[in-house]
DSSP file (Angstrom, degrees, kcal/mol; ACC not computed):
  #  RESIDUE AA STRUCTURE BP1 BP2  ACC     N-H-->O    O-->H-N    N-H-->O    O-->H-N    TCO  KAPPA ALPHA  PHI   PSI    X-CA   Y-CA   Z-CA
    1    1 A X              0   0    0      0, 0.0     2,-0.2     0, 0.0     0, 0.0   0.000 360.0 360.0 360.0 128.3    0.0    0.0    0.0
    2    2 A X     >  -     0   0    0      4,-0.0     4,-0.7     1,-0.0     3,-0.1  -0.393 360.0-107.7 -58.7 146.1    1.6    3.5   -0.5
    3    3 A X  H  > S+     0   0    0      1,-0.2     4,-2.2     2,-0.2     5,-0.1   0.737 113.9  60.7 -71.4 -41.4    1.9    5.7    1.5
    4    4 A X  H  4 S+     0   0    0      2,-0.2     5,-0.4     3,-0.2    -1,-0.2   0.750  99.7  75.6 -51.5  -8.6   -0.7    8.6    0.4
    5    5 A X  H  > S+     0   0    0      3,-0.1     4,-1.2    -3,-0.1    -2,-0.2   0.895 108.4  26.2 -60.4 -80.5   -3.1    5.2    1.2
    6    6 A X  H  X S+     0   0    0     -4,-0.7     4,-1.8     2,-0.1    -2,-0.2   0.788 123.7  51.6 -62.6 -44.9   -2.4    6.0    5.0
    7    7 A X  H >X S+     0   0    0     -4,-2.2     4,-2.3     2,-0.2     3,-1.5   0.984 103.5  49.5 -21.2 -98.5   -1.8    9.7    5.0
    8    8 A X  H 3> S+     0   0    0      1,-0.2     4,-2.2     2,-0.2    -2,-0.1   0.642 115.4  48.4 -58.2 -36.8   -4.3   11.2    3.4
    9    9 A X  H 3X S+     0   0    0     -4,-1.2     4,-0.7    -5,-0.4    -1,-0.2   0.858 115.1  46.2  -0.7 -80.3   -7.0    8.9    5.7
   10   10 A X  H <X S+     0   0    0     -4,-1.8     4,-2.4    -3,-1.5     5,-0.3   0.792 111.4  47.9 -69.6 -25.0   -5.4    9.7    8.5
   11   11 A X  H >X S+     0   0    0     -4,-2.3     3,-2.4     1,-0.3     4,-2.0   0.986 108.1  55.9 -56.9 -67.9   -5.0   13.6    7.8
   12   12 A X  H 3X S+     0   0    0     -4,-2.2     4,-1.8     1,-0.4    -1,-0.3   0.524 110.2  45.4 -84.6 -25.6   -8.5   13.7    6.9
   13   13 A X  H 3X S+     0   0    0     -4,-0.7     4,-1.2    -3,-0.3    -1,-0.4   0.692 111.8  53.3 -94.1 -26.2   -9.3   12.1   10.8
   14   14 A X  H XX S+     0   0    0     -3,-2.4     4,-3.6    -4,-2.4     3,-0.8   0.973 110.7  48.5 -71.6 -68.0   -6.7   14.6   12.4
   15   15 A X  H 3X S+     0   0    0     -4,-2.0     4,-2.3    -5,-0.3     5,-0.2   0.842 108.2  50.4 -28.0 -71.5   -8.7   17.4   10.6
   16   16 A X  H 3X S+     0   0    0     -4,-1.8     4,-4.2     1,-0.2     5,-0.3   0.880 111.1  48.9 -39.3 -38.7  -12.1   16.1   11.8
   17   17 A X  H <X S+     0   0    0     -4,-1.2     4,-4.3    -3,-0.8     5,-0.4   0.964 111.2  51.5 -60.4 -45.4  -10.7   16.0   15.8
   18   18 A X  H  X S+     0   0    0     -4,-3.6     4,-2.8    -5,-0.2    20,-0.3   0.996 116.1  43.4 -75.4 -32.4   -9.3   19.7   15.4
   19   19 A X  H  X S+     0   0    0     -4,-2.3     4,-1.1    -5,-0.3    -1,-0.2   0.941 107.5  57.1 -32.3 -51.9  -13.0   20.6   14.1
   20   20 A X  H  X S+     0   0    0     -4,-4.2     4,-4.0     2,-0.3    -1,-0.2   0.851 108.2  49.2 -59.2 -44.7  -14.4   18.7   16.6
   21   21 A X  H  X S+     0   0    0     -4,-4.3     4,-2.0    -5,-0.3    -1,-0.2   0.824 102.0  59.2 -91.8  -6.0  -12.6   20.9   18.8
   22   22 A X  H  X S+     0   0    0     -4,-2.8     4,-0.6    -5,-0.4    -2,-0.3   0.652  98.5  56.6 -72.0 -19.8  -13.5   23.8   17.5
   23   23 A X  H >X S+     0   0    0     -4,-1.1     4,-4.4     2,-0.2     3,-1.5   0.935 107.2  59.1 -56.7 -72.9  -16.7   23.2   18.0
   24   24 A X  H 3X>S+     0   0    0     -4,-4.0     5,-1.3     1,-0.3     4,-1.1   0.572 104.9  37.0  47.1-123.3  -15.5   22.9   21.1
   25   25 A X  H 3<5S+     0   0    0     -4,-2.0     6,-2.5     9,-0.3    -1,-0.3   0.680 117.3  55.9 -49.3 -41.6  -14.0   25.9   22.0
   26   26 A X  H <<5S+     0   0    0     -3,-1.5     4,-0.5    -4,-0.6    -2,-0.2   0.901 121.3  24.6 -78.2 -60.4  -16.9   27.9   20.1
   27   27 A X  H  <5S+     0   0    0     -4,-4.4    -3,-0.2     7,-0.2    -2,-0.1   0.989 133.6  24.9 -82.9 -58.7  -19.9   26.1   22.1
   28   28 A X  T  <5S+     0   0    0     -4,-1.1    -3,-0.2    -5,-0.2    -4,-0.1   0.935 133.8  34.9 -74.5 -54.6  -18.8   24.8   25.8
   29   29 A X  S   <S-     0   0    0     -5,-1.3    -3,-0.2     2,-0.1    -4,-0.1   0.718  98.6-138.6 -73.5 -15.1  -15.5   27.5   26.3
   30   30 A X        +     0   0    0     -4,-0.5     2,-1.0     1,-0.2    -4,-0.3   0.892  49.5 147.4  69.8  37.9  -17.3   30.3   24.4
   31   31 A X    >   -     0   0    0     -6,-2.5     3,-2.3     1,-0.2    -1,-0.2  -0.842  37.3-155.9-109.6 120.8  -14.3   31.5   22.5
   32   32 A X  T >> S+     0   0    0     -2,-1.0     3,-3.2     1,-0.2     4,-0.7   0.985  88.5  67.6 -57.1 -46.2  -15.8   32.7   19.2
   33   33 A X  H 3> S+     0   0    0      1,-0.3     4,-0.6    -3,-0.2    -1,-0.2   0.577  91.1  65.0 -62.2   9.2  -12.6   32.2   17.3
   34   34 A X  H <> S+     0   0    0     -3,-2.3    -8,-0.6     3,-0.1     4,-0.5   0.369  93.1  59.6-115.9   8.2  -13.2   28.4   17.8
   35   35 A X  H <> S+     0   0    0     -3,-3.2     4,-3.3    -4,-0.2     5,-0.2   0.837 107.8  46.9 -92.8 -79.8  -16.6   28.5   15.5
   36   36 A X  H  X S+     0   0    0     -4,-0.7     4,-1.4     2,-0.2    38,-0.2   0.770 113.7  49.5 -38.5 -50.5  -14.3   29.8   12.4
   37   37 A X  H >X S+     0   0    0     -4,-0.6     3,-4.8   -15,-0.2     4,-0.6   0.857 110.0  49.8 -49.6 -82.3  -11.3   26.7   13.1
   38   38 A X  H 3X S+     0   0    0     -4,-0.5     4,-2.0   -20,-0.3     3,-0.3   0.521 114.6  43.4 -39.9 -39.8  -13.8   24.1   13.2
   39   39 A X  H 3< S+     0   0    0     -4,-3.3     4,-0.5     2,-0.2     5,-0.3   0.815 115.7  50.9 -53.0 -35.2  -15.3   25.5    9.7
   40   40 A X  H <X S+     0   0    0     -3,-4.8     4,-1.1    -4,-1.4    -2,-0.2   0.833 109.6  46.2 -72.3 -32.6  -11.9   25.9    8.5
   41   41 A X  H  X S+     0   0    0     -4,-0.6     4,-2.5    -3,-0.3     5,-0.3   0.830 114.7  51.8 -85.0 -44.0  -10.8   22.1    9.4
   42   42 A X  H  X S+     0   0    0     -4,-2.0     4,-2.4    -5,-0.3     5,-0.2   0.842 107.4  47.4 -63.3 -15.8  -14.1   20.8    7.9
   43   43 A X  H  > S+     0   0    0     -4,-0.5     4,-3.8    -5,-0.3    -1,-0.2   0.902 112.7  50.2 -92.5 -38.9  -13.8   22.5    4.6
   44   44 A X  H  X S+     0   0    0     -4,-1.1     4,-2.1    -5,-0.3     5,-0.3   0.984 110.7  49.2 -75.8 -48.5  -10.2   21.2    4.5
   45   45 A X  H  X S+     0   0    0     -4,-2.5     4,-3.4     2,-0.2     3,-0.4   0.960 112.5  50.9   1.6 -69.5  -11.7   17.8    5.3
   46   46 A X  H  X S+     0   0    0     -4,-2.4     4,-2.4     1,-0.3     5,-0.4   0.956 107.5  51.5 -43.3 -55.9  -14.1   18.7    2.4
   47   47 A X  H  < S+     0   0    0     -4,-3.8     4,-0.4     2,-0.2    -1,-0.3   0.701 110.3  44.5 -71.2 -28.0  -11.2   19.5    0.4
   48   48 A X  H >X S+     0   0    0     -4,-2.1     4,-2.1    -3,-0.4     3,-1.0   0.962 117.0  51.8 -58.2 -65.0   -9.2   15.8    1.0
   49   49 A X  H 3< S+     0   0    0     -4,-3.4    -2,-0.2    -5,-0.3     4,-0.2   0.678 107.3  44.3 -27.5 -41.9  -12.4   14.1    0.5
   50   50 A X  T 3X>S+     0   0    0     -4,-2.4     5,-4.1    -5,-0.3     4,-0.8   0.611 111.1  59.2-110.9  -6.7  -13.4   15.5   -2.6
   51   51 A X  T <45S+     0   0    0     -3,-1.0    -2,-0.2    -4,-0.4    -1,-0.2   0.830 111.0  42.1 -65.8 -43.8   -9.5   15.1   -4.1
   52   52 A X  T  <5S+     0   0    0     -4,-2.1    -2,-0.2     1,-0.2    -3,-0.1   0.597 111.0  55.8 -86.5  -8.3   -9.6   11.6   -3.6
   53   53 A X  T  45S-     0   0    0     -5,-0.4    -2,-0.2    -4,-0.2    -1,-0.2   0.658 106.9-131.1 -86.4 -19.4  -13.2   11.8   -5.0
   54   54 A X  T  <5 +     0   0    0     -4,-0.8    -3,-0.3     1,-0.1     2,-0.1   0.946  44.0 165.6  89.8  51.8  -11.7   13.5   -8.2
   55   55 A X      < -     0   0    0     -5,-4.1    -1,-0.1     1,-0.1    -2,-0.0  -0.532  49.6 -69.8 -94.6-178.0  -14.2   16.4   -8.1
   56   56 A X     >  -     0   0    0     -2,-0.1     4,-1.0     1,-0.1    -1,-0.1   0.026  38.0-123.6 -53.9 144.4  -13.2   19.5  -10.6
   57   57 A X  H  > S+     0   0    0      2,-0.1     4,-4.2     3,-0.1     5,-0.1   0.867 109.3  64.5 -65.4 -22.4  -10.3   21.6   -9.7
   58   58 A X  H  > S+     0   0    0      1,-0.2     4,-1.6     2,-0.2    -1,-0.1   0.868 101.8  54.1 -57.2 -49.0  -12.3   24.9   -9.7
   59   59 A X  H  > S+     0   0    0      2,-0.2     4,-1.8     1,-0.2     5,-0.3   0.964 105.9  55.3 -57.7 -41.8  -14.3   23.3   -6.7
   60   60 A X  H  X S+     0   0    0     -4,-1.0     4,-5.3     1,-0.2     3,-0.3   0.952 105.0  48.0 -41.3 -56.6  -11.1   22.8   -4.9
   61   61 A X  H  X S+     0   0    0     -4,-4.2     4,-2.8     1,-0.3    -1,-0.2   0.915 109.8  51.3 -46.2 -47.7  -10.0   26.1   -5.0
   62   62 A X  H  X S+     0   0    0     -4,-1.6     4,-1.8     1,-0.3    -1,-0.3   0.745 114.2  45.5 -65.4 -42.8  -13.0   27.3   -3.9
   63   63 A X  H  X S+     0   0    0     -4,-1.8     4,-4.1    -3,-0.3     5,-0.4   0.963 115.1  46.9 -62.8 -49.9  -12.9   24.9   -1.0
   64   64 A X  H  X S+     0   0    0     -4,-5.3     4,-1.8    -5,-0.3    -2,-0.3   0.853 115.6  45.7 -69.8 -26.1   -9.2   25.6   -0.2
   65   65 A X  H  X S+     0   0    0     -4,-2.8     4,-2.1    -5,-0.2    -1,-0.2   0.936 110.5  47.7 -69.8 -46.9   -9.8   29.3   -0.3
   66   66 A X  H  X S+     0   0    0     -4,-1.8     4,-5.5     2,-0.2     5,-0.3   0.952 114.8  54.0 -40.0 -50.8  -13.1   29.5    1.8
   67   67 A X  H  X S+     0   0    0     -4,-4.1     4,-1.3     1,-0.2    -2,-0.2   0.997 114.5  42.5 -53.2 -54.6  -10.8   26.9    4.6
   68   68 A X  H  X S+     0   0    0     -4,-1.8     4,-1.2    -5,-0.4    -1,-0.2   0.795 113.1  46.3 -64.2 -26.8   -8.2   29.6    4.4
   69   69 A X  H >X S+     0   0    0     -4,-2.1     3,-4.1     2,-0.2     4,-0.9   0.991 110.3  54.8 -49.7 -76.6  -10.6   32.6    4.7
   70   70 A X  H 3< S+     0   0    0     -4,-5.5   -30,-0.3     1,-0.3    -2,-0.2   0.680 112.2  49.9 -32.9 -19.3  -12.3   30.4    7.8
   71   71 A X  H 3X S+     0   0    0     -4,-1.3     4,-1.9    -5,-0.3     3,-0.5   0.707 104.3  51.7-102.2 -34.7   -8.4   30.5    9.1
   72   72 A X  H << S+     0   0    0     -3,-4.1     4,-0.4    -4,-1.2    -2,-0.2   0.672 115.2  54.1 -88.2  10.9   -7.6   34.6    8.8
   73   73 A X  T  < S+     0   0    0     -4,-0.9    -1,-0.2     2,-0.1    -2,-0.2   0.376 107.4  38.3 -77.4 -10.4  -10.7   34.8   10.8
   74   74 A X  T >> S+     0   0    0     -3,-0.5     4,-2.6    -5,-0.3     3,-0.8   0.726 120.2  49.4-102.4 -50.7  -10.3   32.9   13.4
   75   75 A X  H 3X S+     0   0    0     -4,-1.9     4,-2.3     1,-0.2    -2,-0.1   0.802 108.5  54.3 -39.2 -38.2   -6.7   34.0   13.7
   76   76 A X  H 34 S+     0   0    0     -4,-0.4     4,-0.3     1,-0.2    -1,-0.2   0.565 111.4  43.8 -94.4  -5.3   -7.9   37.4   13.4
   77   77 A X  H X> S+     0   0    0     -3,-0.8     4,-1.9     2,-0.1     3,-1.3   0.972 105.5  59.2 -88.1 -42.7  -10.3   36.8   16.4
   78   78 A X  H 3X S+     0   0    0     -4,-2.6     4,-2.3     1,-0.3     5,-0.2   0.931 112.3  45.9 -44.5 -62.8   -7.7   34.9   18.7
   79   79 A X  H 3X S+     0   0    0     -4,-2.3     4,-0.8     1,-0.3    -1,-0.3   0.682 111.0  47.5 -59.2 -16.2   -5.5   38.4   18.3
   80   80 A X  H <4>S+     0   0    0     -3,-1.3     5,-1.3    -4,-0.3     6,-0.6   0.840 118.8  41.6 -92.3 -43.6   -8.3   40.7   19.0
   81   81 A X  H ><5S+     0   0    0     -4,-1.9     3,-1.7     1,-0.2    -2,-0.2   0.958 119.9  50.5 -67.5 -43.6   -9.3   38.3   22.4
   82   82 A X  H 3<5S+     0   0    0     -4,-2.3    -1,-0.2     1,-0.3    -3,-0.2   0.926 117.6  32.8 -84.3 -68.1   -5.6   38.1   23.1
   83   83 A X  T 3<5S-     0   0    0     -4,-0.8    -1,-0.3    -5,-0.2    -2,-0.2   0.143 108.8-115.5 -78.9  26.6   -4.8   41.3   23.0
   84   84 A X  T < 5S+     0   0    0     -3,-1.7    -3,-0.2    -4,-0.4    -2,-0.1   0.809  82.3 108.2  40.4  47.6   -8.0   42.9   24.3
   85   85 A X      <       0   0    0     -5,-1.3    -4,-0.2    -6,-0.1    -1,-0.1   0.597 360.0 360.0-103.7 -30.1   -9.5   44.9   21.4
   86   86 A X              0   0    0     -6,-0.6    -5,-0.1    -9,-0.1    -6,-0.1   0.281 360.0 360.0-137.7 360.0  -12.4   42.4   20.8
């Protein structure tokens, strides 16, 4: 079996857990910036899933850009909470 066999699987179950804990953060700790991971780790989920599903590249991007969006937004809440701005 080769190795992207076992990888990309397992990536794609590390993603779901840091969603999972974004959720997390978002719902039980109240940290907003933990709403915005967990969207960002599903949509890169999305975005293994639908690579080994062969979908279009034009959806990809669209996934991999939305994940990364989902990421300067959560980043950009962590720094406003962090530094007391927000």
């Amino acid at each position: 079996m080769a190795l992207d066999g076992i990888l990309t699987p397992l990536g794609i179950f590390i993603e779901l857990v840091v969603a999972a804990l974004g959720f997390f953060l978002g719902g039980v700790r109240k940290k907003m910036y933990g709403y915005p991971i967990a969207i960002a780790f599903l949509l890169f989920a999305g975005f293994d899933v639908g690579s080994l599903m062969g979908l279009s590249s034009d959806l990809l991007a669209a996934l991999n850009i939305l994940a990364i969006v989902s990421a300067l937004i959560a980043v950009w809440l962590l720094v406003k909470t962090e530094t007391g701005t927000g």
